[in-house]
Residue frames as qw, qx, qy, qz and C-alpha x, y, z in Angstrom:
[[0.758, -0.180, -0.507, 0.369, -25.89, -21.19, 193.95],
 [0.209, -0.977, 0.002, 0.040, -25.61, -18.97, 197.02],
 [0.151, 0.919, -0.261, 0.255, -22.63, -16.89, 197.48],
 [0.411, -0.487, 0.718, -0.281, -21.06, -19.05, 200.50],
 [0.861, 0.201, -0.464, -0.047, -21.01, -22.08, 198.39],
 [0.554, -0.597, 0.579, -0.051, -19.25, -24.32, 201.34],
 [0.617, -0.347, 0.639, 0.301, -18.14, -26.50, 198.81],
 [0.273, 0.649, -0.296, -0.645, -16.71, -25.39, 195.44],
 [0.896, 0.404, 0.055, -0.176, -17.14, -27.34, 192.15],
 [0.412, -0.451, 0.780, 0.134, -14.33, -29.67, 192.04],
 [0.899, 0.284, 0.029, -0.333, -14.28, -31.65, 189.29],
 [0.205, 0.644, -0.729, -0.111, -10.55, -33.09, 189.10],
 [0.229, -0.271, 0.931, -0.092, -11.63, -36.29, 190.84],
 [0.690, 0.382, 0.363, -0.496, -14.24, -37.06, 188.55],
 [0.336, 0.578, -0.608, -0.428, -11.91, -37.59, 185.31],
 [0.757, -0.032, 0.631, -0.164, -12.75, -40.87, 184.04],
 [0.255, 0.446, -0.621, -0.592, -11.74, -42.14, 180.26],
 [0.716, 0.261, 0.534, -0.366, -14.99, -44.30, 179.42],
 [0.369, 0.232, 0.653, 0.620, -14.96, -46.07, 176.20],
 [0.259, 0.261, -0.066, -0.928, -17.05, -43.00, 174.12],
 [0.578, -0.262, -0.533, -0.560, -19.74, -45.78, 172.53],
 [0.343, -0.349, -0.824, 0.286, -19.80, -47.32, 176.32],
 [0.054, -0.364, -0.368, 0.854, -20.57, -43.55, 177.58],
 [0.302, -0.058, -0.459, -0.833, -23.59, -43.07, 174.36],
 [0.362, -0.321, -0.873, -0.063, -25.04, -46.15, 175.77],
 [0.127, -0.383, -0.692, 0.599, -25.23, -44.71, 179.44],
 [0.073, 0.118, -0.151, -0.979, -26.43, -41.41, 177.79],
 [0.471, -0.217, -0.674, -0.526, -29.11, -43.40, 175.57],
 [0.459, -0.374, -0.771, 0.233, -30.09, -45.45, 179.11],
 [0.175, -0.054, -0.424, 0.887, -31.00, -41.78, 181.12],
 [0.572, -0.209, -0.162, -0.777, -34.50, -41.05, 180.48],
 [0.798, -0.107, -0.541, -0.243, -34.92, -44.51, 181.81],
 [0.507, -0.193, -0.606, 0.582, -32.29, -44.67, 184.81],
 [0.082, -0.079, 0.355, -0.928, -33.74, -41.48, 186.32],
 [0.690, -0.358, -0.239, -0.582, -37.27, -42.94, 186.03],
 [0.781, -0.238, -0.577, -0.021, -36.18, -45.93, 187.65],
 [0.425, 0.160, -0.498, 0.739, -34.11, -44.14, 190.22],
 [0.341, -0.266, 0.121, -0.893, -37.17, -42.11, 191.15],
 [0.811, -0.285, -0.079, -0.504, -39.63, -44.81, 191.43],
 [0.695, -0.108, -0.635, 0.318, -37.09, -46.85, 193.58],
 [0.003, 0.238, -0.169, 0.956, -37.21, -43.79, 195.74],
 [0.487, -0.230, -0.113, -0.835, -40.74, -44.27, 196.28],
 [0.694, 0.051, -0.704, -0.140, -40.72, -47.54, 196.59],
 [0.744, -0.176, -0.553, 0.333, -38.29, -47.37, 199.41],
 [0.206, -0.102, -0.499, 0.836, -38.86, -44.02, 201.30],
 [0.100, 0.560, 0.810, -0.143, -42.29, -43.62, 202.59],
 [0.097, -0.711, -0.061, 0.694, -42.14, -39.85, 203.24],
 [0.157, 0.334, -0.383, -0.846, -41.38, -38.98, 199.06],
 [0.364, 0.490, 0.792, -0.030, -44.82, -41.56, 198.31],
 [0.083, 0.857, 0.460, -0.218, -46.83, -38.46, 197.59],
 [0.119, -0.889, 0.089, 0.434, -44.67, -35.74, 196.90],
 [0.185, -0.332, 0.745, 0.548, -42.91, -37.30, 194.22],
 [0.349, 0.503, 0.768, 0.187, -46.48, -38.31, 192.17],
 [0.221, 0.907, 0.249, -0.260, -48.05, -35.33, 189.50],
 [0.426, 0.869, -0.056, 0.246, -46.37, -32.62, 188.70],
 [0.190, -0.815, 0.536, -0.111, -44.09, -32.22, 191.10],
 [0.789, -0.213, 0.525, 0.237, -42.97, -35.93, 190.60],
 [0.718, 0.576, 0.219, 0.324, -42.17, -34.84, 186.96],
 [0.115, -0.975, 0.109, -0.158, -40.43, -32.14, 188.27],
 [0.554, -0.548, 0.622, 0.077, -38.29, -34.15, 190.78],
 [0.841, 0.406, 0.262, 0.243, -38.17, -36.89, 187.44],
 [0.487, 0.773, -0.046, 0.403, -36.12, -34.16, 185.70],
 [0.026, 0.910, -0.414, 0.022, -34.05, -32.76, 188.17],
 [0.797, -0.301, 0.520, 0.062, -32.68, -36.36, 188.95],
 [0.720, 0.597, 0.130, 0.329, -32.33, -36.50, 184.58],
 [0.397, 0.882, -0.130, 0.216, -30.43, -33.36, 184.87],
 [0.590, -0.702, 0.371, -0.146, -28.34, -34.82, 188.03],
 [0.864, -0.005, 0.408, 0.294, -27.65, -38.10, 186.84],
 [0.557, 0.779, 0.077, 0.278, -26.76, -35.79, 183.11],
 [0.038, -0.883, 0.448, -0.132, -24.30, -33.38, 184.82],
 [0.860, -0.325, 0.393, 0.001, -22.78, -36.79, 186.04],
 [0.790, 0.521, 0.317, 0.060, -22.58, -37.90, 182.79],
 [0.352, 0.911, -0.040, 0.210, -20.81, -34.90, 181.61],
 [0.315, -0.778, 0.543, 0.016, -17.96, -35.01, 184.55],
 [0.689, -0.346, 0.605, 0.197, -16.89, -38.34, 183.54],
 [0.687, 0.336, 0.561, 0.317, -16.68, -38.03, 180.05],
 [0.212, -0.649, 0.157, 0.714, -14.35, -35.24, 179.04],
 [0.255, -0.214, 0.544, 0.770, -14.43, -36.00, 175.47],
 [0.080, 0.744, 0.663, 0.028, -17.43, -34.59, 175.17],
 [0.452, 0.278, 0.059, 0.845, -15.56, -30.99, 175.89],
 [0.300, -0.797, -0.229, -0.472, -17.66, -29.51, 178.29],
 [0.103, -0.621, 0.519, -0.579, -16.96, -27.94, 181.54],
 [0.667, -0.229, -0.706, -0.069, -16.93, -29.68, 184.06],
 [0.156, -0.275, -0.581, 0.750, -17.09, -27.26, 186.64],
 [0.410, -0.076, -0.252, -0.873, -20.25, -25.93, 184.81],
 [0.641, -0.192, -0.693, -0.269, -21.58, -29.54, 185.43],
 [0.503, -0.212, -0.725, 0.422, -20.83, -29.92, 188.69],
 [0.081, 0.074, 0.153, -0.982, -22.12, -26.25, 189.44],
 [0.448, -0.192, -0.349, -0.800, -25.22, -27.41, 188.09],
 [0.633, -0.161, -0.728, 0.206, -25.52, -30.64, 189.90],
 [0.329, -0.440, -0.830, 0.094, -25.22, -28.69, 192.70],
 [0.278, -0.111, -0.231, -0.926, -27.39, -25.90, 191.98],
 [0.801, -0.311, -0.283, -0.425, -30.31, -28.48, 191.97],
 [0.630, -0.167, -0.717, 0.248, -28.75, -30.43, 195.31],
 [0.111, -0.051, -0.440, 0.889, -28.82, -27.04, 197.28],
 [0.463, -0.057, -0.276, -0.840, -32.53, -26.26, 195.67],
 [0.583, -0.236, -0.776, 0.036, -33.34, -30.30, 197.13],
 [0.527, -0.258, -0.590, 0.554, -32.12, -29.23, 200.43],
 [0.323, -0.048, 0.215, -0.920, -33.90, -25.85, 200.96],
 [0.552, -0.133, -0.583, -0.582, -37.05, -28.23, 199.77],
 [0.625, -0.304, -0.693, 0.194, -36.61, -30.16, 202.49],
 [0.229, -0.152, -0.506, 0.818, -35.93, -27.73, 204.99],
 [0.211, -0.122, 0.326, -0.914, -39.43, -25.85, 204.24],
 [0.688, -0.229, -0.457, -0.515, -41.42, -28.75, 203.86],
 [0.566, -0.512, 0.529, -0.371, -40.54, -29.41, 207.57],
 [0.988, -0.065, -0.126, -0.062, -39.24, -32.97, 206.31],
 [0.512, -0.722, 0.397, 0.243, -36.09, -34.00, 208.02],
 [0.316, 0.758, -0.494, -0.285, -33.04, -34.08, 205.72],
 [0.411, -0.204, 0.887, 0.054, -32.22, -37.71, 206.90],
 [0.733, 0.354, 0.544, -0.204, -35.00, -38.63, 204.11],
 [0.398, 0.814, -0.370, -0.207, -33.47, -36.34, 201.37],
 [0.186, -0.646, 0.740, 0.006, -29.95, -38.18, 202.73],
 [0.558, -0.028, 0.823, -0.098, -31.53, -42.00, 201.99],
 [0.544, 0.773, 0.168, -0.278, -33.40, -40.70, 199.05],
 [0.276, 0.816, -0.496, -0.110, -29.80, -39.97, 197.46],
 [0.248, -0.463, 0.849, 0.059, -28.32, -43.08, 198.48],
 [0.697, 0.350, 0.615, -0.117, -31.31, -45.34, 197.17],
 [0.552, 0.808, -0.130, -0.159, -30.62, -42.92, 193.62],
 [0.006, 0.742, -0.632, -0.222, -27.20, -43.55, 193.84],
 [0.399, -0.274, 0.874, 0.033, -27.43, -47.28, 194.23],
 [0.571, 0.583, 0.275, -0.508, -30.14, -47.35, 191.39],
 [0.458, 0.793, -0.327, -0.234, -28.44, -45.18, 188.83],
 [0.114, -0.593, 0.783, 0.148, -25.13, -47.59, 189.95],
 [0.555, 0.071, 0.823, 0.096, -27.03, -51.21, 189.38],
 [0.696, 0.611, 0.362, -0.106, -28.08, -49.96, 186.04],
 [0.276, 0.885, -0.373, -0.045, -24.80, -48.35, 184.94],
 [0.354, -0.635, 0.684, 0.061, -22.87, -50.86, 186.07],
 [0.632, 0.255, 0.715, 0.155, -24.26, -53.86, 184.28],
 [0.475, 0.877, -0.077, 0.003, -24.16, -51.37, 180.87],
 [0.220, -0.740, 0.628, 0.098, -20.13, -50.98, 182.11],
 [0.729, -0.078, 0.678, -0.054, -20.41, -54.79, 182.89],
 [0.706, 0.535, 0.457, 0.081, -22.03, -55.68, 178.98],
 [0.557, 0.777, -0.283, 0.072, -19.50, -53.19, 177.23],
 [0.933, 0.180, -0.164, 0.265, -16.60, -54.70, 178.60],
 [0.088, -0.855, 0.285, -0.423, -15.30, -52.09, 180.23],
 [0.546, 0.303, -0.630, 0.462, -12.20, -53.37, 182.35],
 [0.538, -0.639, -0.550, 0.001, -13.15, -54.21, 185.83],
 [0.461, -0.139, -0.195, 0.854, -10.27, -51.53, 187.10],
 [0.158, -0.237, -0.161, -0.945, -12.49, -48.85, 185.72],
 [0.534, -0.555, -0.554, -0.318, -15.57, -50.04, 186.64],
 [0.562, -0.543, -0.466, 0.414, -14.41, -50.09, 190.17],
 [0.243, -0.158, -0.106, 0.951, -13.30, -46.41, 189.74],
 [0.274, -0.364, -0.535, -0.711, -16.66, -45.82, 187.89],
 [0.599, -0.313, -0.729, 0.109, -17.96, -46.81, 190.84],
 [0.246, -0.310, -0.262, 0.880, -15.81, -44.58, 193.22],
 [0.041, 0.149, 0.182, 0.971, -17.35, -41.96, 191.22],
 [0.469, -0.659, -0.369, -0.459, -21.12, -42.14, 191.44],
 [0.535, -0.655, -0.474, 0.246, -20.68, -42.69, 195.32],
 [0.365, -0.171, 0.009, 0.915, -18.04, -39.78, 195.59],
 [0.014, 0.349, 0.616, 0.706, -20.53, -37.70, 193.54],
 [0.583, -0.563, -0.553, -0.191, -23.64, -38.49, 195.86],
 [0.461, -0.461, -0.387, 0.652, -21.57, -37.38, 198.57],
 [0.182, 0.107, 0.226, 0.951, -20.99, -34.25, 196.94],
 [0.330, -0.452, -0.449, -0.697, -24.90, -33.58, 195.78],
 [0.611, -0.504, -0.586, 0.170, -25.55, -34.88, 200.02],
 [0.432, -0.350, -0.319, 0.768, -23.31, -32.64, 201.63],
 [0.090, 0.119, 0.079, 0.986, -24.58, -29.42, 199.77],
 [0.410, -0.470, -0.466, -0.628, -27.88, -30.14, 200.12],
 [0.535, -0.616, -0.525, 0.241, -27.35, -30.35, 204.37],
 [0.433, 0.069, -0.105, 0.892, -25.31, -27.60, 203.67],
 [0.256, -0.201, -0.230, -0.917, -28.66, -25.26, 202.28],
 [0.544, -0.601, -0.539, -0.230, -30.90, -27.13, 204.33],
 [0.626, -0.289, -0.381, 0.615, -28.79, -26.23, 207.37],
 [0.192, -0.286, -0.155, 0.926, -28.70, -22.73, 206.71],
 [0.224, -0.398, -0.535, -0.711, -32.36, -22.48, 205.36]]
């Protein structure tokens, strides 16, 4: 992450106390939400058609695994990892998005719609998992807060490094 990080790994508003077999489930469900999250991506922004197919769509497949994963990790403390490691990684790969964009001369407003189609993705498949474990609807709705709160995060750093790429 560069040196002028404009926005440091917070991770206090991420605490979340998931049931621990509801949070295995989501865990088990990630090879799958980050496929689907990509190919809704495609689906619905013209501009990553191409650029997201091959290798480099396995590429962009994984960093979205390791995105949605660092996620994973902030809300579920009793797992015992950092969670300013996670969130450092997260956005590690959101500043590495946003230079992408800035030298493939595509405008960041796609990156920016790209993240919000993932976000709402990753959320209609996590939520109905929430939904089926019973998870109290008070959380959910804070589950919620989080992914979007998140997405901001991984958004803003990546206009941050496109901006100054």
């Amino acid at each position: 992450m560069p040196e002028s990080t404009p926005l440091p790994a917070q991770t206090d508003d991420f605490d979340l106390a998931l049931d621990p077999r509801v949070v295995a489930v989501l865990r088990q469900q990630l090879p799958t939400v980050a496929a689907r999250t990509v190919g809704a991506v495609i689906a619905e922004i013209d501009v990553y058609a191409d650029p997201l197919q091959g290798r480099m769509g396995a590429n962009i497949t994984e960093a979205v695994r390791v995105a949605l994963g660092a996620f994973l990790r902030l809300i579920d403390r009793a797992e015992n990892a950092d969670p300013a490691e996670a969130m450092g990684t997260a956005l590690d790969g959101a500043y590495s998005l946003g230079g992408g964009e800035a030298r493939s001369g595509r405008s960041i407003d796609a990156l920016l719609a790209a993240y919000r189609v993932g976000a709402r993705t990753a959320w209609h498949e996590w939520g109905g998992t929430a939904v089926a474990g019973r998870v109290p609807p008070e959380m959910i709705v804070r589950f919620a807060e989080r992914v979007f709160a998140y997405i901001d995060r991984l958004s803003a750093a990546s206009v941050a490094m496109a901006r100054d790429a």
